[in-house]
Every structure is written in structure tokens, then in C-alpha cells.
C-alpha positions as CSV (number, residue, x, y, z in Angstrom):
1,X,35.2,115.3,-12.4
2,X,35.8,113.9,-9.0
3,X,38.5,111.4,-9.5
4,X,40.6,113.9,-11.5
5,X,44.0,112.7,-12.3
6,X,45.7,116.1,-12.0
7,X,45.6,116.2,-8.4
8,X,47.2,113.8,-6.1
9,X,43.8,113.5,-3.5
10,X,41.9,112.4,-6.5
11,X,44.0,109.7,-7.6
12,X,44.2,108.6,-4.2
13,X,40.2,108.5,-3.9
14,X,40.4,106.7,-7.2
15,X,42.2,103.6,-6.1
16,X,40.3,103.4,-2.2
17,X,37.4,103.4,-4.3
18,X,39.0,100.4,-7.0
19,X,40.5,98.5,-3.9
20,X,36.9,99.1,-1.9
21,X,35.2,96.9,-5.1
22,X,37.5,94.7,-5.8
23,X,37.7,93.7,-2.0
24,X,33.6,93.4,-1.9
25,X,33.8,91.2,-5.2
26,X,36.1,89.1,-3.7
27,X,34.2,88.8,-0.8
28,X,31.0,87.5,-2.6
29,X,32.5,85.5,-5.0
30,X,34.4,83.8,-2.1
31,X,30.7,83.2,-0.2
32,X,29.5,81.8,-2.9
33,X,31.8,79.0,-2.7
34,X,31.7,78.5,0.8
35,X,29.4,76.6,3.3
36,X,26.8,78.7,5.5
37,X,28.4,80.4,8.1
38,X,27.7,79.1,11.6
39,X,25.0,80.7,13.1
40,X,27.0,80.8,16.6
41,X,29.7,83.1,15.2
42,X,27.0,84.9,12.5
43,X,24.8,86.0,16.2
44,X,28.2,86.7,18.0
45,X,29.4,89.2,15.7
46,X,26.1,90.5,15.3
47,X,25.8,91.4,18.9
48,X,28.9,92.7,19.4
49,X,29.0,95.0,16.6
50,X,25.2,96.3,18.4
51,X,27.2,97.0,21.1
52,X,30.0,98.5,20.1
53,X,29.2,100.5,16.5
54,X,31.9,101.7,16.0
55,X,34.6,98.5,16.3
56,X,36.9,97.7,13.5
57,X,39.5,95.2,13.0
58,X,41.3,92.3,11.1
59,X,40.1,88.5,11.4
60,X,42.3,88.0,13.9
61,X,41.9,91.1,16.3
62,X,38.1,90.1,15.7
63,X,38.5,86.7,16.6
64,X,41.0,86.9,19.6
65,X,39.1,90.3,20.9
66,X,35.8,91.0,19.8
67,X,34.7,87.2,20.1
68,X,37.7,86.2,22.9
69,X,38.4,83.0,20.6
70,X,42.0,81.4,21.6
71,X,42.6,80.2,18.9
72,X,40.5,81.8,16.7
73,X,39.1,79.3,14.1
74,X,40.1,81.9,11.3
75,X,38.1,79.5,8.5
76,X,35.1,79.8,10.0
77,X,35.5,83.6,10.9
78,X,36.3,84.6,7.4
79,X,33.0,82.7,6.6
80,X,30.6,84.2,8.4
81,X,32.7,88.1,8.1
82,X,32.0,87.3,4.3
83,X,28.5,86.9,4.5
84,X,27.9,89.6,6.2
85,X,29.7,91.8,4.0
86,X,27.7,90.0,1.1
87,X,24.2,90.8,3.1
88,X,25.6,94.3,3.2
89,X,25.5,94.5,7.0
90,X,29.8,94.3,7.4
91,X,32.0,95.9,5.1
92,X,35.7,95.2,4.1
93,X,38.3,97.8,3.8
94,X,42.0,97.5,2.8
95,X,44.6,99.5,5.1
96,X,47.6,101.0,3.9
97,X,49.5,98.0,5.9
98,X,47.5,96.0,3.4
99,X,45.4,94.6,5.8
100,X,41.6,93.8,5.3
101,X,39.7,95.5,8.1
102,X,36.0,94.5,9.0
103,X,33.3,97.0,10.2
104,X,29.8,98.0,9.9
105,X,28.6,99.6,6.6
106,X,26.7,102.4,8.6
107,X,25.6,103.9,12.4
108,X,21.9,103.8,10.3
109,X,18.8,102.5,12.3
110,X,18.2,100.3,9.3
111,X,21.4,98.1,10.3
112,X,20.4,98.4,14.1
113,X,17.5,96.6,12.9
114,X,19.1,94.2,11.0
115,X,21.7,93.2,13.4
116,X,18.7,92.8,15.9
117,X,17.0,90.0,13.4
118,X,20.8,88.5,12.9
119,X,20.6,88.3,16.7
120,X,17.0,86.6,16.7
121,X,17.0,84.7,13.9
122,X,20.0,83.0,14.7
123,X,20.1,79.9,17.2
């Protein structure tokens, strides 16, 4: 069994992998309820995470850095981080701070592509 509770790594996977869901549930259940993101932010992020693949951070290292925002307008950030964790393009992961960290789900072509339509698509 891989999440064995007789060893401590497996117990450890075994809440990542709880907090992962429950952080992605969250997250949709949250868009759901929200307006559409602006497109403006939605193409911002989009091209900056083409850029830079590898680039993780809170809502407000993503605001202030990634998108140079002073102040950031966290409400419409979280939006439009939220759906694009719920399009599967960003995901959300909880630090051990207990901080919510945004980042792409993969360094795939498939998301290359799909960032590249975000980028289009969007006015």
C-alpha cells in the first residue's frame, strides 16, 4: 500500500495528497460562485507563466512580482488564479507555512499550448 500508516513518509504523502484535494475543491467550488475573471489578468498570467515555467508563488508575490501590480487587486487575482486551477492549467498547493502557492500543473507541451490559446483568446 503506498500511503502506509506504519511509516512516517507515508503518512506524510497521505495528508499532501488530502490537503492537494481539498485545496482544488475549494478552488472550484469558490469559481463557481464568482464572476468571470478578467481577461486582462487571465492573458497576463498566462504569458508569464509561458515565460517563466517554472515560477511559483502566493497571490501576493504573484500580484506585486509576476504582474508588478502596486497594490495588487487581490479579489480579482484570486479570481482569475481560481479559474485557472479549475481549467486545470494552474494548480494550488499548500506550504508548510500554510500558505497557498500557485504554479503550473506541468512543463507538458499540452499546457504550452493551452497557455498560448489563453494568450490569444483573450483580449
Amino acid at each position: 500500500m503506498l500511503f502506509s500508516t506504519s511509516n512516517r513518509a507515508g503518512r506524510g504523502l497521505k495528508q499532501l495528497a488530502f490537503t492537494l484535494r481539498r485545496v482544488s475543491h475549494w478552488s472550484f467550488v469558490t469559481v463557481m460562485n464568482d464572476s468571470a475573471p478578467s481577461p486582462e489578468l487571465v492573458r497576463r498570467l498566462a504569458r508569464y507563466l509561458r515565460v517563466n515555467p517554472l515560477a511559483c508563488d502566493t497571490e501576493e508575490g504573484i500580484g506585486k512580482w509576476w504582474l508588478g501590480l502596486d497594490p495588487p487587486s487581490l479579489v480579482e487575482l484570486s479570481n482569475a488564479l481560481r479559474w485557472l486551477v479549475t481549467i486545470g492549467v494552474v494548480e494550488a498547493a499548500r506550504a508548510a507555512d500554510g500558505r497557498v502557492r500557485y504554479r503550473r500543473v506541468a512543463l507538458t507541451a499540452a499546457i504550452d499550448a493551452r497557455l498560448d490559446q489563453l494568450i490569444e483568446r483573450t483580449p
